[in-house]
C-alpha positions as CSV (number, residue, x, y, z in Angstrom):
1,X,-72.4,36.3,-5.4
2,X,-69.0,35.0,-4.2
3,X,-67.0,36.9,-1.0
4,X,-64.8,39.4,-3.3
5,X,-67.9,40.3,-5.0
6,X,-69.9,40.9,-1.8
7,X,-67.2,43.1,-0.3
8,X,-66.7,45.0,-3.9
9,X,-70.6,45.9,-3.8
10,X,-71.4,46.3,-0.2
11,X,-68.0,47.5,1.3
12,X,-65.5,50.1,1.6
13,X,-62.0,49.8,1.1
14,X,-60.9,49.6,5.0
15,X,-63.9,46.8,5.6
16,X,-62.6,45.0,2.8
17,X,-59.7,44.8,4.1
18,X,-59.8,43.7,7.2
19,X,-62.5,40.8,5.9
20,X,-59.7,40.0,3.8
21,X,-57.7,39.3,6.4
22,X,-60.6,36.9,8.7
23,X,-61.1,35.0,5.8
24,X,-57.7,33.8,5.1
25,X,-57.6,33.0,8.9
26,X,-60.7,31.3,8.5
27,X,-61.3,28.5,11.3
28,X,-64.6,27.8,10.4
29,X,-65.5,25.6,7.0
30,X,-66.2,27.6,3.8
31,X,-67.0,26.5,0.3
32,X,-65.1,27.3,-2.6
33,X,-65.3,29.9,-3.5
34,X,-66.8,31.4,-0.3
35,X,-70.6,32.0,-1.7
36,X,-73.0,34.3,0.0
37,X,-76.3,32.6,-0.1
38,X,-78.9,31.7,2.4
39,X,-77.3,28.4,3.3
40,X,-73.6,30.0,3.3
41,X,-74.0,33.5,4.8
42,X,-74.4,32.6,8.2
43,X,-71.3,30.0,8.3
44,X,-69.1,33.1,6.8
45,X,-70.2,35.5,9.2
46,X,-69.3,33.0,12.0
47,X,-66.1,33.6,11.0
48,X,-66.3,37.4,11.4
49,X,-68.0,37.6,14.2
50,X,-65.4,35.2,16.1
51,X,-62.4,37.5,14.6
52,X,-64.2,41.0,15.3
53,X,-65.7,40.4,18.8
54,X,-63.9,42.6,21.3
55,X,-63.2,42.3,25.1
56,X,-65.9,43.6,26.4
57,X,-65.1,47.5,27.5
58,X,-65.4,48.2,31.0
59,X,-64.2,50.9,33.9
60,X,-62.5,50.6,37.4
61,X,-62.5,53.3,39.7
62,X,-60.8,52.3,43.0
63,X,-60.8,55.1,45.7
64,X,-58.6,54.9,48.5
65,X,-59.2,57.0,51.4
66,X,-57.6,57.5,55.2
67,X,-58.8,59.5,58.4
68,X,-56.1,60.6,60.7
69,X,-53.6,58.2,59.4
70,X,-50.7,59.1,61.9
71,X,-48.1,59.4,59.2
72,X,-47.6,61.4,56.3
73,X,-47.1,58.4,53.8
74,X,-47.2,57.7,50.1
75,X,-49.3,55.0,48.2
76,X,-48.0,53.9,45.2
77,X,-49.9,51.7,42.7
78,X,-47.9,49.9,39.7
79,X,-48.7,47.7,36.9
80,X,-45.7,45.1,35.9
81,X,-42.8,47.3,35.9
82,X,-43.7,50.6,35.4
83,X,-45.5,53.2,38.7
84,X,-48.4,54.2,37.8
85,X,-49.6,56.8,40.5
86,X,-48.3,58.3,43.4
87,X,-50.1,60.2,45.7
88,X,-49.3,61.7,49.6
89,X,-51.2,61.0,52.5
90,X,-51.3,63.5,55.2
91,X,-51.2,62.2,58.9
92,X,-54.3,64.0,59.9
93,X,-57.2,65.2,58.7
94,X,-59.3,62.9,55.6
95,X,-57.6,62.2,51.9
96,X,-59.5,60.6,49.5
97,X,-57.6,59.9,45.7
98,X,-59.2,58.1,42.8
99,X,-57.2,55.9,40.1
100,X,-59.1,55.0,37.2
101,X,-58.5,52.2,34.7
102,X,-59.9,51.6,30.8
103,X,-59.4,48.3,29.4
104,X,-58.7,50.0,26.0
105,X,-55.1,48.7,25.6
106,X,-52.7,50.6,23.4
107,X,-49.1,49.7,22.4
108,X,-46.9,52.9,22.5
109,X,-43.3,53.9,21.4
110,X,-42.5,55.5,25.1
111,X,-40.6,58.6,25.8
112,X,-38.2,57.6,27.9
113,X,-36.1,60.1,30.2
114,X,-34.2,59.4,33.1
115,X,-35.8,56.3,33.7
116,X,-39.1,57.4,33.8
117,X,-42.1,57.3,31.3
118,X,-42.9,60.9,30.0
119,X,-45.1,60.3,27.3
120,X,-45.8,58.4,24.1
121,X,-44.9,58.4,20.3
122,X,-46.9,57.1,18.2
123,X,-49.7,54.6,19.5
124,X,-52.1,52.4,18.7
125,X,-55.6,50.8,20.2
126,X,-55.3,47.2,20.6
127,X,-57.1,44.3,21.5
128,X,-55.7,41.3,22.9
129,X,-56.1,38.5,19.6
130,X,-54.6,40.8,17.6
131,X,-51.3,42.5,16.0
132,X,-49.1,45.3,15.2
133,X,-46.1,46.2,13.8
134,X,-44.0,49.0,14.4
135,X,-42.7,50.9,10.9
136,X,-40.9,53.8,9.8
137,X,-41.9,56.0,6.9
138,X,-39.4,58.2,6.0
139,X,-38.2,59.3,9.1
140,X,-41.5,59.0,11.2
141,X,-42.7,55.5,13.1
142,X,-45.9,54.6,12.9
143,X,-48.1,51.1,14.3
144,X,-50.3,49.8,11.7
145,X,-53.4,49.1,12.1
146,X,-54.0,46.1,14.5
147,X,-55.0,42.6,12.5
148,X,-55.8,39.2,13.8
149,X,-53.2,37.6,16.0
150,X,-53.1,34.8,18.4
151,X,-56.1,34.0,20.5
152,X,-55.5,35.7,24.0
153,X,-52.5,37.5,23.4
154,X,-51.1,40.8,22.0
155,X,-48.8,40.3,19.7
156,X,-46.1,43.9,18.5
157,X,-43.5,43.5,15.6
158,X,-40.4,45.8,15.2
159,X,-39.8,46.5,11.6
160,X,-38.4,50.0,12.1
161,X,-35.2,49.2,11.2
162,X,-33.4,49.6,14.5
163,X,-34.0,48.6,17.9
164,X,-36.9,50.4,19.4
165,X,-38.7,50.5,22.9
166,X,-41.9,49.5,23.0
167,X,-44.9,49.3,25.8
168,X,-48.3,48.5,26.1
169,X,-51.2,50.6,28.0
170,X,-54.5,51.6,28.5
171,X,-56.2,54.4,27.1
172,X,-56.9,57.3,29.8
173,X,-59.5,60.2,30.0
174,X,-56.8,62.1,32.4
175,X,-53.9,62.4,29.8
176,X,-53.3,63.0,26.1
177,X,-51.2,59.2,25.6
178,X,-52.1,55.7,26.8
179,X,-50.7,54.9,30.1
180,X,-47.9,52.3,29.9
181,X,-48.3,49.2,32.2
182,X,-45.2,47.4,30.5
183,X,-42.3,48.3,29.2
184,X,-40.1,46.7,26.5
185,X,-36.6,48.0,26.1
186,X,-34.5,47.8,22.7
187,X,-37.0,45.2,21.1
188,X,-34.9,44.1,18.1
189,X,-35.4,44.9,14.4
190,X,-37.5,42.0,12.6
191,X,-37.9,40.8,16.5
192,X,-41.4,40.0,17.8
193,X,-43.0,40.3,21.2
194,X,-46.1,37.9,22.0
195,X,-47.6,39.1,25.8
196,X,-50.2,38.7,28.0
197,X,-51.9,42.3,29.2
198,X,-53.4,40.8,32.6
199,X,-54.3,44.6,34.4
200,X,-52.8,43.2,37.6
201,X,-52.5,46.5,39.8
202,X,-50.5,46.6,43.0
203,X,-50.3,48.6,45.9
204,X,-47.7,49.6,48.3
205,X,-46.5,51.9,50.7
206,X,-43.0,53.7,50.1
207,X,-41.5,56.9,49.3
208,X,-38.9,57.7,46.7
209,X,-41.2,56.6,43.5
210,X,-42.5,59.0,40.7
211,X,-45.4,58.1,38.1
212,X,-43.9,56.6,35.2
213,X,-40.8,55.6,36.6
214,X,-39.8,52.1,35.2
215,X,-38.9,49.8,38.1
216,X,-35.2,48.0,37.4
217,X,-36.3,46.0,40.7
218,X,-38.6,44.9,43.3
219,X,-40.3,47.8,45.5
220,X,-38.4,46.8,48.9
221,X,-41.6,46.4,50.9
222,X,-44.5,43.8,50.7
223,X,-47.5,44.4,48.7
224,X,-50.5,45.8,51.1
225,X,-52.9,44.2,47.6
226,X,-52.8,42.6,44.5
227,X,-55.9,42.5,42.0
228,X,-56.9,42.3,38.6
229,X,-58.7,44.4,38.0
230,X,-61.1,42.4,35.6
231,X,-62.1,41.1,38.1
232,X,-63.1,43.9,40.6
233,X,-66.9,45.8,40.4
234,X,-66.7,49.3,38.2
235,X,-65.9,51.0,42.2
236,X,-64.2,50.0,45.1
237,X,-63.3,52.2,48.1
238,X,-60.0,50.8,50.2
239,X,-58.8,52.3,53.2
240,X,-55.4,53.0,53.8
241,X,-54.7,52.5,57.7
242,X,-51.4,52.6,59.8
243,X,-50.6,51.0,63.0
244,X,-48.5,53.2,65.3
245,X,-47.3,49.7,67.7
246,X,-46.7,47.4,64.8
247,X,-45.6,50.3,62.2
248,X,-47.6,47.9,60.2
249,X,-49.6,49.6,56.9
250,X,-53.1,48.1,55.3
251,X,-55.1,48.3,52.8
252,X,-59.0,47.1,53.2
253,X,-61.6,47.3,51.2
254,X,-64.9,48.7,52.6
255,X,-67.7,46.4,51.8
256,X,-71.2,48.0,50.0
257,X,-68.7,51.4,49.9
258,X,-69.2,51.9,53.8
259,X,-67.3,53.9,56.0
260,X,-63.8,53.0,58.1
261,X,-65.5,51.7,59.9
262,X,-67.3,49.1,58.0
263,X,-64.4,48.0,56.2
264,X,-63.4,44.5,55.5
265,X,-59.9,43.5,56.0
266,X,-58.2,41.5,52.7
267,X,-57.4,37.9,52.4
268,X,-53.5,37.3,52.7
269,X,-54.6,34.9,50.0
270,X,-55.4,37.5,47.3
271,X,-51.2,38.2,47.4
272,X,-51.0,34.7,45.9
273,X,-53.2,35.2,43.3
């Protein structure tokens, strides 16, 4: 039974498809024609089980936490260009916040006001090998369904028409759209974008930020951590400390999720990571 027949037989339309598509990016040696057998099955599955294997899915709660802080001060955490939270730290007293991250990426069409992400058109789940183009039907945009790409990056096509922003997030239990991590203004009709989605997550200390809001420019203050996050456990607690005779901030992470006191202070050499 050759490979069209296989898929006819055993397969719906949507599998058929997308098998389609592995095999005409075949990199592994097939006969001709491509004939499911004992001593040929296992060489075409090699093929779909390269071009179907996701990233593996995983979670990353970080908590950040601060006792009697002295100052009333805001921690904000960004990916790329665009804030992702924001939250208020009171100067006495304990405050505890949690930011979660899911490494299901999406590519969105933003909503865009004033500078700030609001929300998302239409969206798609993505993951990184593969690619998606942006199209209009009528007068509605849509993604098509993602197909294989280039090995370790994401890959979005405009074919709308016009030029149309596009970004690229993660999928979040707390909201109704992906969240953006970066942001891709005016991307050209018949224009294509080929990025890396690294979830490299840094925190600061300043005031005057909102969540969402795309950054035209550098945060005017040094980063108190940098991490990917892939390569952080599923929880980490950090504590956010302030000293009143240096008016120097810090971020630590407690080791085995310990107290403040227990905590271990950050290599400067994580900023150069």
């Amino acid at each position: 039974m050759i490979a069209k027949e296989f898929m006819q037989t055993f397969l719906g339309s949507e599998e058929r498809f997308r098998l389609q598509g592995m095999f005409a990016n075949a990199t592994c040696d097939l006969p001709r024609p491509w004939e499911f057998n004992p001593r040929t099955i296992s060489t075409a599955l090699c093929v779909v089980q390269s071009q179907t294997m996701s990233a593996s899915r995983y979670v990353r709660n970080l908590i950040f936490q601060s006792y009697n802080l002295g100052k009333v001060s805001d921690l904000v955490l960004t990916f790329e260009d665009v804030v992702w939270k924001v939250d208020t730290f009171g100067a006495k007293g304990s405050y505890e916040t949690t930011a979660t991250y899911r490494n299901q990426l999406a590519v969105t069409k933003p909503e865009v006001i004033s500078g700030r992400v609001v929300g998302a058109g239409p969206f798609v789940d993505i993951d990184v090998g593969q690619h998606t183009t942006l199209i209009k039907a009528g007068d509605v945009l849509h993604f098509s369904d993602p197909v294989v790409g280039r090995a370790g990056v994401l890959m979005i096509t405009n074919h709308a028409g016009t030029d149309e922003d596009v970004g690229i997030g993660f999928q979040s239990a707390e909201a109704s759209f992906p969240t953006t991590m970066k942001y891709f203004p005016k991307l050209g009709n018949n224009s294509t974008i080929v990025t890396t989605a690294t979830p490299r997550l840094r925190g600061y200390v300043a005031s005057g930020y909102q969540e969402g809001e795309i950054l035209t420019g550098d945060i005017p203050s040094t980063p108190l951590f940098v991490e990917n996050l892939a390569e952080l456990p599923e929880t980490t607690i950090w504590n956010l400390t302030w000293d009143p005779d240096t008016e120097e901030y810090a971020i630590t992470r407690v080791r085995n999720e310990g107290t403040l006191e227990s905590a271990e202070s950050l290599d400067h050499s994580v900023l150069s990571r």
